[in-house]
C-alpha positions as CSV (number, residue, x, y, z in Angstrom):
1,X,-11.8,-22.2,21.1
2,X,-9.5,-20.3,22.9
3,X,-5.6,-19.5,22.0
4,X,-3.0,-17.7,24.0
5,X,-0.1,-16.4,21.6
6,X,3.1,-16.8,22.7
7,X,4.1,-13.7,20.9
8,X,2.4,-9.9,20.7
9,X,-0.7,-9.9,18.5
10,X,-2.4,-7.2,16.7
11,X,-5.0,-8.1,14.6
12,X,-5.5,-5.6,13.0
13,X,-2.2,-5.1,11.8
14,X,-1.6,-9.2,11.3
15,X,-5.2,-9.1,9.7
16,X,-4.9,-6.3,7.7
17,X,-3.3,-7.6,4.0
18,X,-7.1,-9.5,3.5
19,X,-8.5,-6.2,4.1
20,X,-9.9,-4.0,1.4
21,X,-12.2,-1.6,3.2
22,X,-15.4,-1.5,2.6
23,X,-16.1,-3.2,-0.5
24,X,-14.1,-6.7,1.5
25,X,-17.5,-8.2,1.8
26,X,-15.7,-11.5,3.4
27,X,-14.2,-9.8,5.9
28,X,-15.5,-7.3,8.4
29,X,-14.4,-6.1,11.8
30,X,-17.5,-4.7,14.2
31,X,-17.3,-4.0,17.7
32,X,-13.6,-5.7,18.0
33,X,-14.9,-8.7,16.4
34,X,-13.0,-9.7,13.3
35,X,-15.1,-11.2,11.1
36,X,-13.9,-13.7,7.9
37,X,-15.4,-15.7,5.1
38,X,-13.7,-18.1,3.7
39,X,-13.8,-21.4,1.2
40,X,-11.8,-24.5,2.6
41,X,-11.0,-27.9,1.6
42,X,-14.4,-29.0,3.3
43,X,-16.5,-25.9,2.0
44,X,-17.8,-23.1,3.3
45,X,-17.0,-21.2,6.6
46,X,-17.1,-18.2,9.2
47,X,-14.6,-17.3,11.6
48,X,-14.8,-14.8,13.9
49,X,-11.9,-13.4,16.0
50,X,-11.8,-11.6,19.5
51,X,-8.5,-10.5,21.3
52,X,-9.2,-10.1,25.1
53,X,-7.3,-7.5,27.0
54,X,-5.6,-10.8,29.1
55,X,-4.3,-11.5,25.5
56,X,-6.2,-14.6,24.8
57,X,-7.8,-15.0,21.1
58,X,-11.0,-16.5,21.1
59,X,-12.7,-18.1,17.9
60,X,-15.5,-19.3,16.7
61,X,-16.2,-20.9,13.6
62,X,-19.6,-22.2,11.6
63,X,-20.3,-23.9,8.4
64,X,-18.8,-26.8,6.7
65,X,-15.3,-25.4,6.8
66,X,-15.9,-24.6,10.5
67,X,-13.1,-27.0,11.9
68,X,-10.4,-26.2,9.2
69,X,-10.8,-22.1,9.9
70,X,-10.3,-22.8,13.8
71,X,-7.6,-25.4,13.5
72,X,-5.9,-22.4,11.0
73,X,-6.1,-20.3,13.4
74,X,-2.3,-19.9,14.9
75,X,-0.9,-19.9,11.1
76,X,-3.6,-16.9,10.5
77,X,-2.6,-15.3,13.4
78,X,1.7,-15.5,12.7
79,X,2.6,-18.6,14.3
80,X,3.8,-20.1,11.8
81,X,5.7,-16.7,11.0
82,X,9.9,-16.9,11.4
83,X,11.4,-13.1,11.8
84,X,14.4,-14.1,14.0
85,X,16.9,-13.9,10.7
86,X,16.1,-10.5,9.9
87,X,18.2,-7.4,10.2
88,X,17.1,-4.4,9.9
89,X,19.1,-2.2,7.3
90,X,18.1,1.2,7.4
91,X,17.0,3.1,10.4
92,X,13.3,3.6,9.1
93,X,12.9,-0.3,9.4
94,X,14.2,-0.4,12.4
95,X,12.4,2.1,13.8
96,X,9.0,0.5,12.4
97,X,10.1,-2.8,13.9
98,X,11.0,-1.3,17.3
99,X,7.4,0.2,17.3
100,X,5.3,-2.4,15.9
101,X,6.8,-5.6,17.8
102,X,3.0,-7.1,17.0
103,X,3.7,-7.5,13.2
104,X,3.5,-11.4,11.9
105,X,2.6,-12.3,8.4
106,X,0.1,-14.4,9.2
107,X,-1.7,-17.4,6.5
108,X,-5.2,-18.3,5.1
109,X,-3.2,-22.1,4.4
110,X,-5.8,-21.4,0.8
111,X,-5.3,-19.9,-2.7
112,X,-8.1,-19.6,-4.1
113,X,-9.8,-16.6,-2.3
114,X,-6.6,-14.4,-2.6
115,X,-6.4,-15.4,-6.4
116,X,-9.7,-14.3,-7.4
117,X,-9.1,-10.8,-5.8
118,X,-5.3,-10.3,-6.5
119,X,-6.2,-10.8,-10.2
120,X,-8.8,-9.0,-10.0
121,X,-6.7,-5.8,-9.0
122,X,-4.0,-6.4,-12.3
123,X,-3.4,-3.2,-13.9
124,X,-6.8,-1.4,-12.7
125,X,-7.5,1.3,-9.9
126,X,-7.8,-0.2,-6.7
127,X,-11.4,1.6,-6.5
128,X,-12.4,-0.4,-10.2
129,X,-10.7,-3.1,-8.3
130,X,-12.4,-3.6,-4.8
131,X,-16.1,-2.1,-6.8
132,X,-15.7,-5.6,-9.3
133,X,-14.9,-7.6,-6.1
134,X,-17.3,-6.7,-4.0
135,X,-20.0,-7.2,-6.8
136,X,-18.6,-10.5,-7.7
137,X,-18.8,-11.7,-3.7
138,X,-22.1,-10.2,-3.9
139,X,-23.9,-11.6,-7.1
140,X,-21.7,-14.7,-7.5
141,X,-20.3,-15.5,-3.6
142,X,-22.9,-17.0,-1.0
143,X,-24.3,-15.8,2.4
144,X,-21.8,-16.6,5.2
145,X,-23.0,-19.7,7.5
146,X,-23.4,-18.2,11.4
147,X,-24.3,-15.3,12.7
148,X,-22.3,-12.8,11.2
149,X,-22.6,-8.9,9.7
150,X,-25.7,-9.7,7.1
151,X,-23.5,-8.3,4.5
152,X,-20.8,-10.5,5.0
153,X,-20.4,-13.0,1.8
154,X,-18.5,-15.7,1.2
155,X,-16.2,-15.3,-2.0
156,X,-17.2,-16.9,-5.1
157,X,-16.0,-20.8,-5.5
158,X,-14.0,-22.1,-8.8
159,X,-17.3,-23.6,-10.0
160,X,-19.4,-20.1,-9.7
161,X,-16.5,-18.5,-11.1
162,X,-16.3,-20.8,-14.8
163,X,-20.4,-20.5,-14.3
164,X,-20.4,-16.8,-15.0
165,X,-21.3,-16.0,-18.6
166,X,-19.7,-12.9,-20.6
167,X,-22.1,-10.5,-20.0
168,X,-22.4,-11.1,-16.3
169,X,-18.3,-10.5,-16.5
170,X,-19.4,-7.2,-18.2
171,X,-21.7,-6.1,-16.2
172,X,-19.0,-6.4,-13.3
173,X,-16.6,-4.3,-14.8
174,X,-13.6,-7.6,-15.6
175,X,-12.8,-7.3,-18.7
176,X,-11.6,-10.1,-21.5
177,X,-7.6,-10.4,-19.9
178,X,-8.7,-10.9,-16.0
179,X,-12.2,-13.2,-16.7
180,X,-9.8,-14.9,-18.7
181,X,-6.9,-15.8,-15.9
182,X,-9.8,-16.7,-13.4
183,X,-11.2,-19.1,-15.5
184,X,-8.1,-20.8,-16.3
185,X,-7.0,-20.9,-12.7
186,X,-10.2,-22.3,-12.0
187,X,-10.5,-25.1,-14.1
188,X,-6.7,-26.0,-12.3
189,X,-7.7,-24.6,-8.8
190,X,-7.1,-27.8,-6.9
191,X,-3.3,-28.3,-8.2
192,X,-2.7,-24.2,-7.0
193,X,-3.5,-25.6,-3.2
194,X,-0.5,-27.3,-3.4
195,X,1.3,-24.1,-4.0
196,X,0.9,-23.7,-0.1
197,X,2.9,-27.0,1.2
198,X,5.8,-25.7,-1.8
199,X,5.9,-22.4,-0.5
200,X,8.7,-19.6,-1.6
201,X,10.0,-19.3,-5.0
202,X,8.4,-22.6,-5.9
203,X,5.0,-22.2,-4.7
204,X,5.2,-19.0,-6.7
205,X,6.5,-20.6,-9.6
206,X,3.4,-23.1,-9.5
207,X,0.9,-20.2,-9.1
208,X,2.4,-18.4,-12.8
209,X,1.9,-21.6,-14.3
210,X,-1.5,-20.6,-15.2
211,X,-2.0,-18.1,-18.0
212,X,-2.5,-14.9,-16.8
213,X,-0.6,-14.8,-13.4
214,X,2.6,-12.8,-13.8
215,X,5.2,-12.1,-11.0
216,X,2.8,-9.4,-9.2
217,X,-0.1,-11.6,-9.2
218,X,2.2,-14.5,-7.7
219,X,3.3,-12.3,-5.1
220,X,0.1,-10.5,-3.7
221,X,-1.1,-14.2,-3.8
222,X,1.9,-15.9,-1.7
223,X,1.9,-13.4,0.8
224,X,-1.4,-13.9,2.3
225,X,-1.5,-17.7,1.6
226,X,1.4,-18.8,3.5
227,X,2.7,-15.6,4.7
228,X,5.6,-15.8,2.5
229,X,8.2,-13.3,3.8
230,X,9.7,-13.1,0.4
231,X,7.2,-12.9,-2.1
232,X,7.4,-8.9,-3.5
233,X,4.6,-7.5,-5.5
234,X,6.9,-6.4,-8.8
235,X,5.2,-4.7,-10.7
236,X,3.2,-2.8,-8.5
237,X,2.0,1.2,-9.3
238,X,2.7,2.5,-5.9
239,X,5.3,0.0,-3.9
240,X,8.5,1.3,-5.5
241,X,7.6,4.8,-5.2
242,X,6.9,4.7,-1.1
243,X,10.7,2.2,-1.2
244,X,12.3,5.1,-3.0
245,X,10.7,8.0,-1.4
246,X,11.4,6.3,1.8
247,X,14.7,5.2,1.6
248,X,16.5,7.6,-0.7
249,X,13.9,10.3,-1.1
250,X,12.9,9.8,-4.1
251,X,10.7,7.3,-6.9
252,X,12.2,4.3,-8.0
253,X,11.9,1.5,-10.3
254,X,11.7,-2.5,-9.9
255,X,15.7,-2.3,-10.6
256,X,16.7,0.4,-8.5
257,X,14.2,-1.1,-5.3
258,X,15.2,-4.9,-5.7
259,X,18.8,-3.6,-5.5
260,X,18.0,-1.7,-2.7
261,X,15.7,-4.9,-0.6
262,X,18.7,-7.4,-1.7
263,X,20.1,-7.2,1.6
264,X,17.0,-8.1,3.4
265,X,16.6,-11.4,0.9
266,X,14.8,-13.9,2.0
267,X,12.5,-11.6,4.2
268,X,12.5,-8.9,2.0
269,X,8.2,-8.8,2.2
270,X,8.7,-8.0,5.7
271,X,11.2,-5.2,5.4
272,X,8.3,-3.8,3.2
273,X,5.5,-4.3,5.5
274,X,7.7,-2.2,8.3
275,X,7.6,0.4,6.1
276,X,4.2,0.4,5.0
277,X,3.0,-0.2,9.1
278,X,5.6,2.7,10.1
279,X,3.5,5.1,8.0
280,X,5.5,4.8,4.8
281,X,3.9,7.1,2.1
282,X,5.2,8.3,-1.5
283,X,4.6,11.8,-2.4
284,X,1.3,12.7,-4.0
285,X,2.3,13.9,-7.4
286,X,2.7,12.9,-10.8
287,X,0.4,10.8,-13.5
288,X,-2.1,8.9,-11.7
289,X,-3.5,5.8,-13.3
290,X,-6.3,6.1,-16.1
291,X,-9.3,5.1,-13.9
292,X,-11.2,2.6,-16.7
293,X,-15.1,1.7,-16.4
294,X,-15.3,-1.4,-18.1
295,X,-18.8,-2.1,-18.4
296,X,-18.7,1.3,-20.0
297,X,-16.8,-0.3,-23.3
C-alpha cells in the first residue's frame, strides 16, 4: 500500500520510542527500510516501511497480522497524533519544535509487545535490560513471516511467555519481581488491549491493575500504544535529570519536574520528547546505577 501524510514525517524520529538499538530484534532499519515485528489481534506479522523522497510511505506487510499492521499504519505513523493545543513554555521547547516540525507520537494500537519490554527495563540498566530482551525475542519469540533481516524476531506471545519455566527466566537474566509481572499480565493480556480504546489516565489506570506495573511501567507502555501525549515515565533514572539540567540547570526530582511540566498538562509527553529530539542531555556525573547480572545470583 501506499500513504501520503498530510503532515511532515520522519520516521526515524516518529519510529524511534520502539527502538532499542541493536539488541531490538523486532525492529530493524536497513537501507531506509524500516523493518517491524509485531503480534496482532489476528497473529503474527511484518511490516516494512519506505519513505520516498515525493513523501509517499509505502508498506508492505506479511503474515497472519499482515492486514492489521498496514491498516495501522497512519496511527503508527502520527495521524492519529493531536499537537494543535500545545504551547510551548520555555524557549528550549520551542526551539526543538521549530526544528523538528516532523515529530508525531505515533501508535502500535497493541500492549502487549511494549509490556513485555517496558517491564523488562524496571529498575535494571538499560544494557541488562535490552541483553534479557533480545534473548527472550530470540529463544522465546518466532522468525518474522516475509522477507525480512534473518535476525529479525517476532516478540514472544502471552502463551510463550507463561510457557517459560524458572530456570529458562534465569538463564535470561529476569529475576523473581519482573518474570513475576509478565506472567500475571499474561494470564490477563486480552483485558490490557482494551487499555488502547480507554486511553489517558484510564487506560493507564487499567494497565497498573496488574501486579507489578507501577506508574513508570504504565507510562513507557501508553506512550507507544496509543501515543499518549500525557503519559510520563515517573520514576525514571535519567528523565528528571535531562528536565532539570535543561530547564533550570540543574538535577531534579519527580516533585520539582511535574511542577515544572504542569503547564504543558495534558501534552506534557511531548514537551519531553522536544527536549529529548532537541539534543537534551543531563550531565555525566554522579552514582550510576549498580549494573546487576542476574543469572549470576
Amino acid at each position: 500500500m501506499e500513504w501520503r501524510p498530510p503532515f511532515p514525517v520522519d520516521l526515524a524520529t516518529v519510529l524511534g520510542p520502539l527502538s532499542r538499538g541493536r539488541g531490538s530484534l523486532n525492529f530493524r532499519s536497513e537501507r531506509g527500510v524500516w523493518w517491524l515485528a509485531a503480534n496482532t489481534p489476528s497473529g503474527e506479522g511484518t511490516l516494512a516501511l519506505l519513505r520516498r523522497p515525493d513523501g509517499v510511505v509505502e508498506a508492505e506487510a506479511w503474515g497472519p497480522g499482515a492486514e492489521f499492521l498496514l491498516d495501522g499504519v497512519p496511527a503508527l505513523l502520527g495521524a492519529e497524533d493531536d499537537d494543535s493545543g500545545f504551547v510551548a513554555h520555555h524557549p528550549v521547547v520551542a526551539r526543538a519544535r521549530h526544528d523538528a516540525p516532523g515529530l508525531r507520537l505515533g501508535s502500535t494500537r497493541r500492549v502487549w509487545d511494549s509490556l513485555v519490554l517496558a517491564v523488562l527495563e524496571q529498575k535494571v540498566s538499560g544494557k541488562e535490560a535490552i541483553r534479557s530482551w533480545a534473548e527472550l525475542c530470540r529463544w522465546f519469540g518466532t522468525p518474522a513471516p516475509g522477507p525480512g533481516p534473518a535476525s529479525l524476531r517476532v516478540p514472544p506471545s502471552p502463551v510463550a511467555i507463561r510457557s517459560i519455566v524458572d530456570w529458562n527466566w534465569h538463564r535470561i537474566g529476569v529475576d523473581l519481581k519482573r518474570r513475576t509481572a509478565l506472567i500475571n499480565a499474561a494470564c490477563v493480556a486480552p483485558r490490557l488491549e482494551e487499555a488502547v480504546t480507554l486511553r489517558g489516565s484510564e487506560g493507564r489506570a487499567l494497565l497498573r491493575k496488574v501486579s507489578g506495573i507501577g506508574v513508570w511501567t504504565a507510562a513507557e507502555i501508553a506512550q507507544r500504544a496509543w501515543g499518549d501525549p500525557d503519559a510520563v515515565s515517573f520514576g525514571d533514572y535519567n528523565i528528571p535529570s535531562m528536565v532539570g539540567h535543561t530547564l533550570l540547570g540543574r538535577r531534579i526530582d519527580d516533585e520539582v519536574m511535574a511542577e515544572l511540566l504542569a503547564p504543558y498538562a495534558p501534552q506534557r509527553q511531548r514537551a519531553i520528547r522536544y527536549l529529548e529530539i532537541g539534543g537534551a542531555r543531563a550531565p555525566r556525573f554522579g552514582p550510576r546505577i549498580e549494573l546487576r547480572d542476574y543469572r549470576a545470583m
